[in-house]
Legacy VTK file of the C-alpha trace (Angstrom):
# vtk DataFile Version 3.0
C-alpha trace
ASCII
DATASET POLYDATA
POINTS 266 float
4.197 19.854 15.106
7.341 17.810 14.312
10.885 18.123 14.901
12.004 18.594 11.549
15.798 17.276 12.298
14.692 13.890 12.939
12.567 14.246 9.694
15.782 14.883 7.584
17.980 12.578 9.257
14.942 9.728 8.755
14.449 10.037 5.170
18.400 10.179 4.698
18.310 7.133 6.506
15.405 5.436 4.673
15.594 7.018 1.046
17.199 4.212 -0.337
14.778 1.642 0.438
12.302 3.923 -1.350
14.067 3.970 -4.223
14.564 0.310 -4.347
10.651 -0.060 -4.513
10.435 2.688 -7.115
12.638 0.921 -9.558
10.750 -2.530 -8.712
7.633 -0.671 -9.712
8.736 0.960 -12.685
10.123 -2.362 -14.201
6.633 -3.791 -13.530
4.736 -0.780 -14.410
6.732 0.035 -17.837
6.301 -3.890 -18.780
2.985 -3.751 -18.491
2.251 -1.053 -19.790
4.148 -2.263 -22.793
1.823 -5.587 -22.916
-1.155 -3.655 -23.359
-2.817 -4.007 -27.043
-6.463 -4.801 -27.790
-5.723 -7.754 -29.557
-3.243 -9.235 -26.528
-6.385 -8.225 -24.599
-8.270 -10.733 -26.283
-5.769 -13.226 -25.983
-5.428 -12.957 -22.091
-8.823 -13.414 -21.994
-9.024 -16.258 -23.607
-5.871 -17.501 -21.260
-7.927 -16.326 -18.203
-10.968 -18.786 -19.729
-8.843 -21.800 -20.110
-6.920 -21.211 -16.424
-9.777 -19.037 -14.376
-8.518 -19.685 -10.843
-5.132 -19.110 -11.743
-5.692 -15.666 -13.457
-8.482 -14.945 -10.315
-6.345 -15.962 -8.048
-3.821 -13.090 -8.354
-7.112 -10.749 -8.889
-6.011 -10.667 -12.830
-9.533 -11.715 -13.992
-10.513 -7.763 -14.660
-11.736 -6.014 -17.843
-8.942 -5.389 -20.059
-10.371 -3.009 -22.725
-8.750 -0.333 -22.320
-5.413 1.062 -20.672
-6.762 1.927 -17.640
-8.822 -0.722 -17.099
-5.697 -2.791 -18.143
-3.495 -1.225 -15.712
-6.100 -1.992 -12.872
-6.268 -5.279 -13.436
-2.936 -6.162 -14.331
-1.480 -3.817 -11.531
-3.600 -3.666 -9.269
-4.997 -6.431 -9.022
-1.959 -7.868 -7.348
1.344 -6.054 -7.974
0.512 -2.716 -6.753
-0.968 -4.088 -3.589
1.954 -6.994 -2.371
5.277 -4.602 -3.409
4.000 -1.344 -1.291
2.732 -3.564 1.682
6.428 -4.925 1.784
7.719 -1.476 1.419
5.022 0.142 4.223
5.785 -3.182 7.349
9.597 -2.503 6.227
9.332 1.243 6.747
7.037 1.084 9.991
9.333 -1.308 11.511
12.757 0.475 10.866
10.592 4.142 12.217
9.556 2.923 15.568
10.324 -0.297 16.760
13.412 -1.416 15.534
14.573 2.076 17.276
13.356 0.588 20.550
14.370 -2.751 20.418
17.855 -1.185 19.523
17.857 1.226 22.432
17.987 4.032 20.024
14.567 5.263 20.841
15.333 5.361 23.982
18.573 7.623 23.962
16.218 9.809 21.814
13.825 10.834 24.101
16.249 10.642 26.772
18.023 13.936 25.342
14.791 15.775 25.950
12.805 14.953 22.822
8.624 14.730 23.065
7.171 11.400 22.805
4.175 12.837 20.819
6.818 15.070 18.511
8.798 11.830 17.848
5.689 10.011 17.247
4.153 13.081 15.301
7.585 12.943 13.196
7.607 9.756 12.394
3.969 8.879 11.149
5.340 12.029 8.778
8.526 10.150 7.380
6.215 7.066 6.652
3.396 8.636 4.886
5.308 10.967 2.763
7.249 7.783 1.842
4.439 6.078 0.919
3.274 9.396 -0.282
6.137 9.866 -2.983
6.475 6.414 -3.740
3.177 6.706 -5.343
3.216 9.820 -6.683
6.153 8.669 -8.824
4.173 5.477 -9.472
1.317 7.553 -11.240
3.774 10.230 -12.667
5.280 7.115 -14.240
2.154 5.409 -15.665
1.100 8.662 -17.252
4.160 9.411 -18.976
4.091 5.503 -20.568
0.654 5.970 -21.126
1.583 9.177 -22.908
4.994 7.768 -24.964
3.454 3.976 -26.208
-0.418 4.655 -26.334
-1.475 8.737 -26.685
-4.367 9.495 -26.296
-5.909 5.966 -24.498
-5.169 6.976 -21.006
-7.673 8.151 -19.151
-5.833 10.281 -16.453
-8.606 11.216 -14.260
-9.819 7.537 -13.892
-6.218 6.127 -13.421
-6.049 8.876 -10.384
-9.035 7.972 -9.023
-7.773 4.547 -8.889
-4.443 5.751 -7.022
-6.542 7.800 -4.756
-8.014 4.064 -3.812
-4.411 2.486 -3.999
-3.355 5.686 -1.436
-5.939 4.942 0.651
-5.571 1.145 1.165
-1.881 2.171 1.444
-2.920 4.635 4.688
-5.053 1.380 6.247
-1.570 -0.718 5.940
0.250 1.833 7.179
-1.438 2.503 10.156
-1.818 -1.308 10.863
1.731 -1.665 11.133
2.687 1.398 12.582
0.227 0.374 15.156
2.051 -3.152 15.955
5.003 -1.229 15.786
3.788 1.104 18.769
2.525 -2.112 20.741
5.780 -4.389 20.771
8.681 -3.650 22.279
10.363 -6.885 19.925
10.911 -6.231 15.926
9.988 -9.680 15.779
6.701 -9.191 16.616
6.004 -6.525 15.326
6.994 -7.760 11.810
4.838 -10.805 12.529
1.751 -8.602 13.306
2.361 -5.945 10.838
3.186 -7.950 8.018
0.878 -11.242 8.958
-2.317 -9.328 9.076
-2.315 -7.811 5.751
-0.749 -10.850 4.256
-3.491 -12.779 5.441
-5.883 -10.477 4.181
-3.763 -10.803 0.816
-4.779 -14.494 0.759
-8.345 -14.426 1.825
-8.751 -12.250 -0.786
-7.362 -14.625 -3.336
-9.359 -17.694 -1.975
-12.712 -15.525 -2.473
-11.505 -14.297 -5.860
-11.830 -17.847 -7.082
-15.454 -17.644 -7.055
-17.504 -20.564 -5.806
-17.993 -21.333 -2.186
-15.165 -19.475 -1.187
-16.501 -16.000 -2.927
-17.839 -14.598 0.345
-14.551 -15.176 1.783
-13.342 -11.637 0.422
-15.627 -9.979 2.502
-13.300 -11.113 5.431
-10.517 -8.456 4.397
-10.513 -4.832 4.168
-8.935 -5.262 0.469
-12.795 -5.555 -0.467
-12.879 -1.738 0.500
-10.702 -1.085 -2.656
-13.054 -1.316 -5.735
-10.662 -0.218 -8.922
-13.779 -1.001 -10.853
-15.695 0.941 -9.047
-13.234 3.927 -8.871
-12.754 4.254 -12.600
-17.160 4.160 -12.993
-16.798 6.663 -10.428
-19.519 4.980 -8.135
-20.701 6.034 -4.645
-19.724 2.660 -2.868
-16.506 2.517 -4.091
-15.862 6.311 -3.074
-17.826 5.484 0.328
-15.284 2.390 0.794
-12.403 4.453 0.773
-13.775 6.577 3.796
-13.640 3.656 5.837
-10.249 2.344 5.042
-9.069 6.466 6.246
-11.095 5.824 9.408
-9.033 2.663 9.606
-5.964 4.229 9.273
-6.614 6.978 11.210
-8.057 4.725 14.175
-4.801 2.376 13.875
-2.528 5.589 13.608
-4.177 7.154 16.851
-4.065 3.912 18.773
-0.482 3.266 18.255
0.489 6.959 19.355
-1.922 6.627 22.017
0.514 3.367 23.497
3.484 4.735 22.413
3.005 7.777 24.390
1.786 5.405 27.690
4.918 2.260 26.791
8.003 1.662 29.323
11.027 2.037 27.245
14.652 1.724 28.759
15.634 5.523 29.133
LINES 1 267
266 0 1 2 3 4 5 6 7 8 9 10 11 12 13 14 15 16 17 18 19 20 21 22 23 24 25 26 27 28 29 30 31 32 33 34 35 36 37 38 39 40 41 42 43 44 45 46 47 48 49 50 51 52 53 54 55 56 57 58 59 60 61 62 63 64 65 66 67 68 69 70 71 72 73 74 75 76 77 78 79 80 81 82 83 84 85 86 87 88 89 90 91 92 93 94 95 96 97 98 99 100 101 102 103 104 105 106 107 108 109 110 111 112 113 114 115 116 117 118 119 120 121 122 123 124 125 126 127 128 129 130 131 132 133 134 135 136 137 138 139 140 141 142 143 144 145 146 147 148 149 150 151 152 153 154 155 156 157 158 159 160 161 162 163 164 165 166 167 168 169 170 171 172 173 174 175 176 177 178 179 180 181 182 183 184 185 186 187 188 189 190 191 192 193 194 195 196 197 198 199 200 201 202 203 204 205 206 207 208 209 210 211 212 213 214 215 216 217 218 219 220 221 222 223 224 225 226 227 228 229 230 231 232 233 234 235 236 237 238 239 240 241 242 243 244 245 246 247 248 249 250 251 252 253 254 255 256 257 258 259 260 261 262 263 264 265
């Protein structure tokens, strides 16, 4: 279980970054979604010809025929994957480390709290943030979808995609909840949490420029997430996601498992 106090009093004290993140992504999600006509289609493809490693760079070298396959490429291909890591290593830190670096954490369990109820309690605040920030993501892109183009959405591909994007999101998270378990410092923590992905980030972008440098991307975990893949509904992409959970959910255990074990000032 989880002590459901803490709960309130964290997402009082974190709500605003969340919203911060949701009105990043809906200016980026509404403009694109705006941007998205067959013949512009055409005419980023053509742009993507002329400048290849610049479009493949950022990962927006995808099809582009229709919305969804628009959104995946022009979302997340990049967007949706750099704005909720920031959110997710800003979260983690302010949960659990930044607590003990602070001494808060330790006053905490000091007045007779459970280190694996705390811990319990906060892996809760951070996923349902994550959680609601995209659920109002897709909420949002289905409503657009619906206002500018009815009828070219399809909905069950574009949540298949999110249920991709949800559970890269769960790999991050548990990354840098797990760095934020281990260090004692927000410093490092930040450095760990944040560097790791963000160098995954740019392998991924080196091996998206084709070449000798293609077999780079199999040197991240981003490679699990196959939007592609997701909207054709194939096995490997489906079969991908199961193993960024199991990385989550290894990184998630591992973190409580030090917590539980650290030397904190009490």
């Amino acid at each position: 279980m989880i002590n459901w106090v803490l709960f309130k009093e964290e997402w009082k004290s974190n709500y605003k970054i969340l919203i911060i993140f949701m009105l990043i992504l809906t200016m980026y999600t509404s403009i694109m979604i705006t941007m998205f006509d067959p013949l512009l289609g055409t005419a980023l493809d053509e742009f993507a010809k002329l400048m290849p490693d610049i479009m493949a760079l950022v990962g927006m070298n995808g099809s582009t025929a229709t919305l969804v396959s628009f959104m995946s490429t022009y979302l997340y291909g990049f967007i949706m994957i750099a704005f909720p890591l920031i959110f997710i290593v800003m979260l983690s830190v302010r949960l659990i480390v930044s607590k003990v670096d602070q001494g808060f954490m330790g006053y905490l369990l000091s007045s007779g709290n459970d280190r694996g109820k705390v811990i319990r309690t906060q892996i809760a605040v951070l996923l349902s943030q994550i959680l609601a920030l995209l659920v109002y993501v897709v909420c949002l892109g289905i409503v657009c979808g619906a206002l500018m183009f009815p009828g070219d959405l399809d909905i069950f591909a574009y949540l298949r995609l999110n249920l991709g994007a949800l559970a890269l999101y769960f790999a991050f998270a548990g990354i840098c909840f797990m760095f934020s378990c281990i260090f004692n410092e927000t410093k490092n923590a930040a450095l760990l949490g944040a560097g790791i992905p963000i160098v995954f980030i740019l392998i991924q972008m080196l091996g998206n420029m084709k070449g000798d440098l293609e077999n780079l991307k199999y040197a991240t975990m981003l490679t699990l997430f196959d939007p592609e893949g997701l909207i054709a509904k194939t096995d490997t992409a489906f079969l991908m996601l199961g193993v960024l959970a199991v990385i989550g959910i290894v990184c998630f255990w591992f973190g409580s498992f030090v917590f539980k074990r650290k030397d904190m000032s009490l």
